[in-house]
C-alpha positions in Angstrom: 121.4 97.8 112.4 120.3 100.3 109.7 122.7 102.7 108.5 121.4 105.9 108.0 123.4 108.8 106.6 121.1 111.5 108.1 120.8 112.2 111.8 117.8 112.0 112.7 115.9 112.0 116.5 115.5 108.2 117.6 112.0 107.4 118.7 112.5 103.2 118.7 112.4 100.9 122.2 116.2 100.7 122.4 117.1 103.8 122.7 114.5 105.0 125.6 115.7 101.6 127.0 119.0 102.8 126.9 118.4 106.0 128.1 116.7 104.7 131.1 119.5 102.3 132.6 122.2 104.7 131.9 120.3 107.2 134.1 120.4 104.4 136.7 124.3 105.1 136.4 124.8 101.8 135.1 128.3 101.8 132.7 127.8 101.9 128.5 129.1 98.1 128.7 126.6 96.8 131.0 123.9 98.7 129.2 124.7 97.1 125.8 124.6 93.5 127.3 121.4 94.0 129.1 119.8 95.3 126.0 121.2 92.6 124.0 120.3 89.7 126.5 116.7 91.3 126.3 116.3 91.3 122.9 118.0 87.9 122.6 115.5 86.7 125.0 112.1 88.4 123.2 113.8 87.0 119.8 114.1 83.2 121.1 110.3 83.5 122.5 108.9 84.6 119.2 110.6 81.7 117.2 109.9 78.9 119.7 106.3 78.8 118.0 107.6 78.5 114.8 108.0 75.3 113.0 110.3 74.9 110.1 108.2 74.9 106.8 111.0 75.1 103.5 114.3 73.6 103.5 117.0 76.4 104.7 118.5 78.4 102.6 122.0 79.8 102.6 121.8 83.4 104.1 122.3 85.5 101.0 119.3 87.2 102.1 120.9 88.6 105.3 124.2 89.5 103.5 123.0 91.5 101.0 120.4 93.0 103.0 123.7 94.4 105.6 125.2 95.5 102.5 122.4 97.4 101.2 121.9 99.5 104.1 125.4 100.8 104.0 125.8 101.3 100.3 122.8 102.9 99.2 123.0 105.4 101.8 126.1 106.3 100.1 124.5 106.3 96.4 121.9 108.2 97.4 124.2 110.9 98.7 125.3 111.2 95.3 121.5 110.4 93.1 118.6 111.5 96.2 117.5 109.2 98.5 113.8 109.0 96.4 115.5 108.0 93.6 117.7 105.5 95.1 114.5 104.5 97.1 112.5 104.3 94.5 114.9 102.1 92.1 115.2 99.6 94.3 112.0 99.4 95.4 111.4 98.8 91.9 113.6 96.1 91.5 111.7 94.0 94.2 108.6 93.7 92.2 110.6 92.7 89.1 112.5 90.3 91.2 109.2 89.1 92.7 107.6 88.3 89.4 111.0 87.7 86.9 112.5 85.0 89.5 110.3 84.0 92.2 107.7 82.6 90.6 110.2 80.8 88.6 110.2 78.2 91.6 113.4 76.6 91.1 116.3 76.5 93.4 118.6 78.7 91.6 116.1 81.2 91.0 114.9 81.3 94.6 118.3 81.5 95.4 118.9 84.5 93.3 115.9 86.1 94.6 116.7 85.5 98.4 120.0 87.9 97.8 118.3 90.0 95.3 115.4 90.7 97.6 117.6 91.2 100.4 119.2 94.3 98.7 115.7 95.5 98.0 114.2 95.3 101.7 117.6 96.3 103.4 118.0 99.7 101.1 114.0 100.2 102.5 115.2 100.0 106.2 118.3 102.0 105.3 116.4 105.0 102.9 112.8 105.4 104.6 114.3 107.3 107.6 116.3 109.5 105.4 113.1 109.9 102.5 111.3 111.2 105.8 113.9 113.9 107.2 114.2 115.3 103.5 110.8 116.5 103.9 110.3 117.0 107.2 111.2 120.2 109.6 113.9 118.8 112.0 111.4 119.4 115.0 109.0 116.6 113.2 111.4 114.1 112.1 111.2 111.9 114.9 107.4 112.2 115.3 106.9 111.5 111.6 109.2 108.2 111.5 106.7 107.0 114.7 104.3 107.7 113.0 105.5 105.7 109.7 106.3 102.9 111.7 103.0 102.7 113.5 101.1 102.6 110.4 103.5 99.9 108.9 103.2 97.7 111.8 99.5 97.0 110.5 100.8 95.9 107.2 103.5 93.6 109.5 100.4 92.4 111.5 98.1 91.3 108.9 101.1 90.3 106.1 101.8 86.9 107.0 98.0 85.6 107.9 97.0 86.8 104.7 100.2 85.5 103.2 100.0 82.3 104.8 96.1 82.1 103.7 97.0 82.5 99.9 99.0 79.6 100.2 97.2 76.2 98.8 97.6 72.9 99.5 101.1 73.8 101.5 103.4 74.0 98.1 101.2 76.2 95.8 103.2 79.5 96.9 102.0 81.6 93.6 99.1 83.5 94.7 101.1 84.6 98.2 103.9 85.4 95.0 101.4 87.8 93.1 99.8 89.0 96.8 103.3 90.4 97.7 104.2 92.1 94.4 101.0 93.8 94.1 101.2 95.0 97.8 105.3 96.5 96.9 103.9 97.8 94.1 101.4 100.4 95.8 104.1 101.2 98.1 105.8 101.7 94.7 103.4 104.0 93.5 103.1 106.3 96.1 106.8 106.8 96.2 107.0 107.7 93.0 103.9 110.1 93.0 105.9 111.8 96.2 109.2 112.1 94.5 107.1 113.5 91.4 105.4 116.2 93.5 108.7 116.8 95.2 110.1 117.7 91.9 109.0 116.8 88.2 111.7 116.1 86.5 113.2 113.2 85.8 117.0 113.8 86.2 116.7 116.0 89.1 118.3 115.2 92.3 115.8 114.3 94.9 
């Protein structure tokens, strides 16, 4: 679920999916099981492959990633949703480097919630960053179009990742890889919000 304050057109799977069985006259009930079945379905396919590789971890991650998507839609009512964006985005890369590569429990620990409210305010904000610069008529077509080019970076992320990592324990470079790549992302938020407006306290 991302919670977005801004209304924006919906481009994703699930909602032409929807569109198309409730056409078919099938109820709103019906609909929202089928599409959940589906994706239930697609989700246990993708995992079967997967082996388990660290110990589990309580799900601070997940937690703090639902509550980041609500809240910081509401802060950056109040601050601009570049701002907001950019703050937490931020954070991640001092998270990344301050506790991750600490490599202890507590610290992992600590940087599964903490990085949780980092990715989930980026799920939450992107949508909104988009529709404040966009004509209403482009929104949707714009958020494709971010998506599409993201999806490369969620392609190639984890084979590189996964690559940088030595001897099956040795997770420091993929550590280093991942910061450097939030902070570009960093970067060209802030040279957006910059050309968007210069200074520092303004609302954008």
């Amino acid at each position: 679920m991302v919670s977005n304050p801004v209304p924006i057109a919906n481009v994703f799977p699930d909602s032409i999916m929807f569109n198309n069985i409730t056409a078919d006259g099938v109820s709103f009930g019906w609909t929202i099981r089928i599409l959940a079945f589906m994706f239930l379905g697609i989700t246990r396919l993708v995992s079967l492959p997967h082996a388990p590789r660290i110990i589990s971890q309580p799900p601070f991650h997940h937690i703090s990633s639902v509550i980041a998507r609500i809240l910081c839609g509401l802060i950056a009512d109040n601050y601009g949703f570049f701002n907001t964006m950019i703050l937490n985005v931020g954070s991640v890369i001092i998270f990344e480097l301050a506790l991750w590569l600490l490599n202890t429990k507590a610290t992992t620990i600590a940087f599964n919630a903490l990085f949780g409210w980092g990715s989930g305010s980026s799920i939450s904000l992107l949508p909104a960053c988009i529709a404040q610069i966009s004509d209403i008529k482009e929104i949707g077509l714009r958020v494709g179009m971010t998506y599409f080019v993201s999806s490369f970076a969620c392609l190639t992320g984890n084979p590189i990742s996964g690559a940088l990592i030595r001897n099956g324990t040795d997770y420091r470079w993929m550590q280093v890889f991942s910061a450097v790549v939030v902070f570009v992302g960093f970067g060209f938020f802030v040279a957006l919000r910059v050309a968007l407006s210069p200074k520092v306290w303004a609302m954008v």
